[in-house]
C-alpha positions as CSV (number, residue, x, y, z in Angstrom):
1,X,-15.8,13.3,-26.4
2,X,-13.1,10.8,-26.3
3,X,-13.1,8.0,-27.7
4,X,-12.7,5.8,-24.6
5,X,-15.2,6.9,-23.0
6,X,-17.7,6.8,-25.3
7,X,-17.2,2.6,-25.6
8,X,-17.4,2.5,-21.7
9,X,-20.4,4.5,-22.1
10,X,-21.5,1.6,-24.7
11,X,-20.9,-1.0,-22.8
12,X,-22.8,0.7,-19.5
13,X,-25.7,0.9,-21.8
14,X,-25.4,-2.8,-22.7
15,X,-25.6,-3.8,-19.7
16,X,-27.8,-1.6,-17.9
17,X,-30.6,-4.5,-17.1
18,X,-28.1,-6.7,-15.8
19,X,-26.9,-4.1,-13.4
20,X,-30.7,-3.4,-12.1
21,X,-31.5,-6.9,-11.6
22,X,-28.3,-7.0,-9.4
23,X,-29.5,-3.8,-7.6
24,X,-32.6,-5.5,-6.2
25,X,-31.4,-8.8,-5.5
26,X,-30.0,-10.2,-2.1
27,X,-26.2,-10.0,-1.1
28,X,-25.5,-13.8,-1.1
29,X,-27.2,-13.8,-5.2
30,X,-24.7,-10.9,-6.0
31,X,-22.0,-12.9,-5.1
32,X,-22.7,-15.2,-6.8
33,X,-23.0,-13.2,-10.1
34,X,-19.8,-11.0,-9.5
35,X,-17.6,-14.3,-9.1
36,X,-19.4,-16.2,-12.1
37,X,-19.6,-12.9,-14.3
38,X,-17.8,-12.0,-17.3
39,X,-14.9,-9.7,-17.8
40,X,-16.9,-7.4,-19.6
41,X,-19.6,-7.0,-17.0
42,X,-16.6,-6.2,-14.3
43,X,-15.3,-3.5,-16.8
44,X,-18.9,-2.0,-16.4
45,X,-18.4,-1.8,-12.5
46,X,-15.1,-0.2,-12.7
47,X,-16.3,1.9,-15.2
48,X,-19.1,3.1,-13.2
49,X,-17.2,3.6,-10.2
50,X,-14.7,5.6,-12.1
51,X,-17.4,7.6,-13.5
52,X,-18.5,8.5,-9.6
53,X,-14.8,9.7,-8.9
54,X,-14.2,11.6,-12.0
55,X,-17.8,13.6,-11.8
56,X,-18.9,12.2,-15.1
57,X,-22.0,11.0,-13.2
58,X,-23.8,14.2,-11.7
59,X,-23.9,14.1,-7.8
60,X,-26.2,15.6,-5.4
61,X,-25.4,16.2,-1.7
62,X,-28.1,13.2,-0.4
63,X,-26.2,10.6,-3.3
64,X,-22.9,12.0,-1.8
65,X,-24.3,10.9,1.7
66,X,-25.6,7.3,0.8
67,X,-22.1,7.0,-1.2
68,X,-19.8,8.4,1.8
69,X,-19.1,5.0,3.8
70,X,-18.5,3.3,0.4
71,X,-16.0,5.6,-0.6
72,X,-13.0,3.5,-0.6
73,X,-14.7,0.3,-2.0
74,X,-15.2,2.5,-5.0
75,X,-12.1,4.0,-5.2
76,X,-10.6,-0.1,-4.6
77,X,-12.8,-0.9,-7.9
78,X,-12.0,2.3,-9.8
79,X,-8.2,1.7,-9.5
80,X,-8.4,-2.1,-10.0
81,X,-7.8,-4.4,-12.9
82,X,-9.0,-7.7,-14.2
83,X,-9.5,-10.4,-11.6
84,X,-8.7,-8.2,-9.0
85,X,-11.7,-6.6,-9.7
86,X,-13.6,-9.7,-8.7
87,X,-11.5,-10.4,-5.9
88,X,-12.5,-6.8,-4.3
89,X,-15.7,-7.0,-4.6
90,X,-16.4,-10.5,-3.0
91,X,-14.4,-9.5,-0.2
92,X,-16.9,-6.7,0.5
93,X,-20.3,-8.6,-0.5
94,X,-23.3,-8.1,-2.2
95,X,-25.0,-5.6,0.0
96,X,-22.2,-2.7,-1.7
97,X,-24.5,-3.5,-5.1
98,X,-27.9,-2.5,-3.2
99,X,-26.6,1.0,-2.0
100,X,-24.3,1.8,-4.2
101,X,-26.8,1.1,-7.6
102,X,-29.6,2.1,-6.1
103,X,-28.2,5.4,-6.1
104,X,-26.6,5.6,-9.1
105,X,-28.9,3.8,-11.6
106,X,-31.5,6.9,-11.9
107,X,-28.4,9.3,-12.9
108,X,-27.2,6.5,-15.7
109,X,-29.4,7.8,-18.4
110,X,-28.0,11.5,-18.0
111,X,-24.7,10.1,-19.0
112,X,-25.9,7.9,-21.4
């Protein structure tokens, strides 16, 4: 396994509780999180959505469905960098963080 992807694996672990809490709060809460949240915690959110485009995280047809009208939000955050991280996912809200980690925060632990 490289290297790489065993610290983004790490840091996915680290901050596992932190991305279920933001999976069951409101839109306008997310927000507010994402914009005040550290760089390491947006890392996680790239990482994750990378992980969705690359097949690293195991898909089923019904997650493919719930993921479908997402699909370029997550490629926007796979392929972005820093603060531009931040800036795409305010644009979009917080209700991308109910779908989209609702979905994938049962297959985390097969990656982990």
């Amino acid at each position: 396994m490289p290297k790489h992807l065993s610290v983004k694996r790490k840091l996915v672990k680290d901050h596992l509780k932190a991305l279920e809490t933001l999976a069951h709060i409101g839109p306008k809460k997310a927000k507010v999180i994402i914009s005040n949240s550290p760089d390491k915690f947006l890392e996680v959110i790239r990482s994750l959505a990378q992980f969705v485009l690359d097949g690293t995280i195991p898909l089923e047809k019904d997650h493919i469905k719930k993921l479908q009208r997402h699909k370029v939000l997550i490629r926007d955050i796979a392929k972005s960098r820093g603060l531009n991280t931040k800036k795409v996912v305010n644009q979009k809200g917080g209700s991308f963080f109910n779908t989209v980690l609702s979905t994938l925060l049962p297959l985390i632990p097969m990656i982990l």
